[in-house]
C-alpha positions as CSV (number, residue, x, y, z in Angstrom):
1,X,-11.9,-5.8,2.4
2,X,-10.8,-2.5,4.2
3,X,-9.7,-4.4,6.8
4,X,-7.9,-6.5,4.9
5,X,-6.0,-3.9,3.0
6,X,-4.9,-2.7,5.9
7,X,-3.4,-5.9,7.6
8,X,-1.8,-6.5,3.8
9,X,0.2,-3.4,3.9
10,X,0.1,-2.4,7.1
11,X,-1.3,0.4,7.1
12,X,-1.1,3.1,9.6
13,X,-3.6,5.4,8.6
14,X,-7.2,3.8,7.0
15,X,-8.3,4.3,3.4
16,X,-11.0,6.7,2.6
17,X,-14.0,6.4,0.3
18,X,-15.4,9.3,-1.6
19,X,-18.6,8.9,-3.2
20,X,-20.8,11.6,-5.1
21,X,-24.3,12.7,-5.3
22,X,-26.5,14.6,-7.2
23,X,-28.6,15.1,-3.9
24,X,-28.8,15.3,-0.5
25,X,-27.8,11.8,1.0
26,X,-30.2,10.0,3.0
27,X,-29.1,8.4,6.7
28,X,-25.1,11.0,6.6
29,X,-25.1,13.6,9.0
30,X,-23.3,17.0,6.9
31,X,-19.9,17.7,7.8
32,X,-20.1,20.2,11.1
33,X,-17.8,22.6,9.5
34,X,-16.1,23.8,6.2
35,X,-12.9,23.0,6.3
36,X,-9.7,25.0,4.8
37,X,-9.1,22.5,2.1
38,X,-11.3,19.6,0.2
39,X,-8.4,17.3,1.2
40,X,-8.8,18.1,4.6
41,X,-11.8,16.5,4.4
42,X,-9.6,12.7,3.3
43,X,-7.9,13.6,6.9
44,X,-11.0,13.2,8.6
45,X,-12.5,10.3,7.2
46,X,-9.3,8.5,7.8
47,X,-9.7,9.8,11.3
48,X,-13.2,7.8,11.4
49,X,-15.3,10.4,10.1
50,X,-18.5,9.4,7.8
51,X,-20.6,12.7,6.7
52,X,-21.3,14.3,3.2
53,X,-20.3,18.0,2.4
54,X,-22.2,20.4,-0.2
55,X,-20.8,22.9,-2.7
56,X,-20.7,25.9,-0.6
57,X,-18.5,23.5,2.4
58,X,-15.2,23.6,-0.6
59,X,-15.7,27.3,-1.1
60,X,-12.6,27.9,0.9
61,X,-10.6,25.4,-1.4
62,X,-10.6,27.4,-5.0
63,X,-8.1,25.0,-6.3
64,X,-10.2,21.9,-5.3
65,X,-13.1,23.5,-5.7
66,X,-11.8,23.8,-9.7
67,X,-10.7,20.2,-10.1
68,X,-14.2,19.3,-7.9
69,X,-16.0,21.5,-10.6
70,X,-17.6,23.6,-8.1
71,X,-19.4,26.1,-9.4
72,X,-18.2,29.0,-7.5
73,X,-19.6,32.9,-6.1
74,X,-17.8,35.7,-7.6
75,X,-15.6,36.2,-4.3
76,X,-14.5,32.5,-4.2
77,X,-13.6,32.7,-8.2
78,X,-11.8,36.1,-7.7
79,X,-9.9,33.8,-5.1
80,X,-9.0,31.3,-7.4
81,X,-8.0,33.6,-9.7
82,X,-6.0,35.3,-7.3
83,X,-4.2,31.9,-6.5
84,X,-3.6,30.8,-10.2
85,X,-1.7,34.2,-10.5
86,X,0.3,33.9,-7.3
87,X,1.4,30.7,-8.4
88,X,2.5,31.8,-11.8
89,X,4.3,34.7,-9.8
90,X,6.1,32.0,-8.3
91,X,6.7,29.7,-11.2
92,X,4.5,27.3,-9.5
93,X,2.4,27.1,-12.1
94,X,1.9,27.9,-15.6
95,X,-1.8,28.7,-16.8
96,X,-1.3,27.0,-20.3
97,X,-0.7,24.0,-17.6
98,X,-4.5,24.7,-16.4
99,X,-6.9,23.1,-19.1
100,X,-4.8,19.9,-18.6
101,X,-5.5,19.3,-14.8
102,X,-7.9,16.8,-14.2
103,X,-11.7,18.0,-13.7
104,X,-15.0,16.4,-13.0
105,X,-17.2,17.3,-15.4
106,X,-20.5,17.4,-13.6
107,X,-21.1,20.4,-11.7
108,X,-20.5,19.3,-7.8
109,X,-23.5,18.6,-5.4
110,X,-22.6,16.6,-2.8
111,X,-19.8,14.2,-1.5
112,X,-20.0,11.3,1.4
113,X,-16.3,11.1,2.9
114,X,-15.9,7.8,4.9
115,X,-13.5,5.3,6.2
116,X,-13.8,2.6,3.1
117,X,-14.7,0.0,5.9
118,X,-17.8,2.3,6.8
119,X,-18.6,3.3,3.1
120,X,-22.9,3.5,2.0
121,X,-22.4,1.5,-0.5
122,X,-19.6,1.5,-3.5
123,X,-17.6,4.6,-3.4
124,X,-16.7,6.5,-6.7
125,X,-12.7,6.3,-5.5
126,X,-10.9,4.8,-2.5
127,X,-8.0,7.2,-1.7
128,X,-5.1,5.3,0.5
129,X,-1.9,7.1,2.2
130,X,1.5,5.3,2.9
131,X,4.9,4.6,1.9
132,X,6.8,3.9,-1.0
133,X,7.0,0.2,-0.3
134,X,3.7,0.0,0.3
135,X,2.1,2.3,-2.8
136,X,4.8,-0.4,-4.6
137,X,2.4,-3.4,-3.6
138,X,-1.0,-1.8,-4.3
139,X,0.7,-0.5,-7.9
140,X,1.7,-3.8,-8.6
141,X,-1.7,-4.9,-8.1
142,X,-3.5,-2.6,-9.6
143,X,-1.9,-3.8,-13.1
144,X,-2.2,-7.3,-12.0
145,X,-6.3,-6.6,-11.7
146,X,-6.0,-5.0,-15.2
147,X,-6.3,-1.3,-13.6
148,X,-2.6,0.2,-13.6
149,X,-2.3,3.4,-15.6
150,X,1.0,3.9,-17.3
151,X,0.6,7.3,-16.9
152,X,3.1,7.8,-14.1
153,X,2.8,9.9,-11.1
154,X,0.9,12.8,-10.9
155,X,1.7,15.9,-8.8
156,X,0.0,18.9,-8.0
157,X,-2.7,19.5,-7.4
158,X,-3.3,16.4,-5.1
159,X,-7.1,16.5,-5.8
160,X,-7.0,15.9,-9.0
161,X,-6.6,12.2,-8.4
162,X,-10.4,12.0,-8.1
163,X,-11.6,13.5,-11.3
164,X,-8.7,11.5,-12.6
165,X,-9.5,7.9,-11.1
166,X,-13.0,8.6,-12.3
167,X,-12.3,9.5,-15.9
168,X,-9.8,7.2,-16.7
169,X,-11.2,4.0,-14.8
170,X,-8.0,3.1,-13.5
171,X,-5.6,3.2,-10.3
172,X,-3.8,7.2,-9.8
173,X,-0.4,7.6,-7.7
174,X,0.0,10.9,-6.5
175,X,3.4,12.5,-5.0
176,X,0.9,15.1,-3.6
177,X,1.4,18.8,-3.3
178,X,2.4,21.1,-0.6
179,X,-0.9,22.2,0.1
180,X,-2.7,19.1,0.7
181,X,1.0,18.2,3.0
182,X,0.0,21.2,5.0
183,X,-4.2,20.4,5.2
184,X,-3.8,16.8,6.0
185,X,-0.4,16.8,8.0
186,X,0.8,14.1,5.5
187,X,3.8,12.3,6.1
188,X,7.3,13.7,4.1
189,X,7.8,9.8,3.9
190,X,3.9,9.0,2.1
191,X,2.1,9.6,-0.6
192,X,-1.3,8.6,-2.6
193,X,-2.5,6.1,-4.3
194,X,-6.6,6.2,-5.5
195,X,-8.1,3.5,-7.7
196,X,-12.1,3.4,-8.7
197,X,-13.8,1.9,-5.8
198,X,-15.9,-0.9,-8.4
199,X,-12.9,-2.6,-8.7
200,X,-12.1,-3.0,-4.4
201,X,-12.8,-6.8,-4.6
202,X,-10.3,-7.5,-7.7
203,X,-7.4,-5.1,-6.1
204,X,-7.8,-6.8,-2.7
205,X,-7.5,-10.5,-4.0
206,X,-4.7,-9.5,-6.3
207,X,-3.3,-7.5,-2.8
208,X,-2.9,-10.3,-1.5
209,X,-0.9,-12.3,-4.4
210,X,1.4,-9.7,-4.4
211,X,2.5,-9.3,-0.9
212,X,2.9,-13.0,-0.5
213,X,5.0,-12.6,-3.7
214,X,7.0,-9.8,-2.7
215,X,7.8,-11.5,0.8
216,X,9.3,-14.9,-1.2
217,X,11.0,-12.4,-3.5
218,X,12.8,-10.7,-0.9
219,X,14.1,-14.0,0.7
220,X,15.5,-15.2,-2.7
221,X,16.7,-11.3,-3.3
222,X,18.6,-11.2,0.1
223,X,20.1,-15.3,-0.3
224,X,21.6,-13.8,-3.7
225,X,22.9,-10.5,-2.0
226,X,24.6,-12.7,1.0
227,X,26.2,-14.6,-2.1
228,X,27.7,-11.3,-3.4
């Protein structure tokens, strides 16, 4: 079904599956090193990757390592801390605006980051990068498969998708933030969508309903426009 998404839409860059554990996962080699960001982490899955990371390999992340509910050392949470207030310095950020982002709620243990086509078994939330046009098709089915949120589009912090893909059930778009731009080298032309990864087979079948859709609905769109 990865590999059908990806014909589907076209994709240029492959979708990623998170998946959490509350232990060590058997037969995943752990990530070689910690990385700058917990997105960062999306960027090398989608570059082939498969490996599972612990708490202390998001330490360098404190806003991810909040929405990830890593429980953090008193350096790292001096850190976040530290962050928060720069970005309220800024205007970035206000911290009434804090208790309203998007957290897991168990404490974090471990995460396998894969390409979805090389995913052990059925990831907690399948993260995909690309264009307007194509987040359009996958939003469009998403609510055909009966898991569309009405919610919008989220913004920062990019990360927050997970915790909120998991909580609510349903597909997340994401504009992304300027940090996870930076982390994962993402496109000024892409963002996110991330949808629960139980529901793959429902969103893929309805994928391809709507693409073949779109495609007649374009022809019919562009006959009217050469009438006008």
């Amino acid at each position: 079904m990865s590999k059908q998404i990806q014909q589907l839409l076209n994709l240029e860059t492959a979708p990623v599956a998170v998946t959490f554990h509350d232990t060590q996962p058997d037969g995943v080699s752990r990530v070689e090193k910690a990385e700058a960001s917990g997105c960062t982490y999306w960027r090398r899955a989608a570059e082939g990757k498969t490996f599972y990371t612990e708490a202390s390999d998001h330490y360098n992340c404190p806003i991810g390592c909040y929405t990830h509910n890593v429980v953090l050392p008193d350096a790292q949470m001096k850190e976040l801390e530290n962050t928060l207030e720069l970005m309220g310095e800024l205007g970035y950020i206000t911290m009434e605006e804090v208790p309203g982002i998007p957290r897991r709620e168990p404490p974090f243990k471990s995460a396998i980051y894969s390409p979805l086509a090389d995913a052990p078994g059925t990831p907690d939330v399948v993260i995909i990068s690309g264009t307007p046009r194509q987040m359009m098709l996958l939003t469009e089915a998403a609510t055909a498969a009966g898991i569309g949120t009405e919610n919008g589009v989220m913004g920062r912090p990019t990360c927050a998708i997970i915790p909120a893909v998991i909580q609510g059930g349903q597909s997340v778009n994401s504009l992304g933030c300027i940090g996870n731009r930076v982390y994962t080298v993402l496109s000024d032309d892409d963002f996110y969508f991330a949808f629960p990864g139980e529901h793959i087979e429902a969103l893929t079948e309805k994928l391809e309903t709507i693409v073949n859709a779109n495609r007649a609905l374009e022809e019919y769109h562009q006959q009217r426009q050469a009438v006008f």
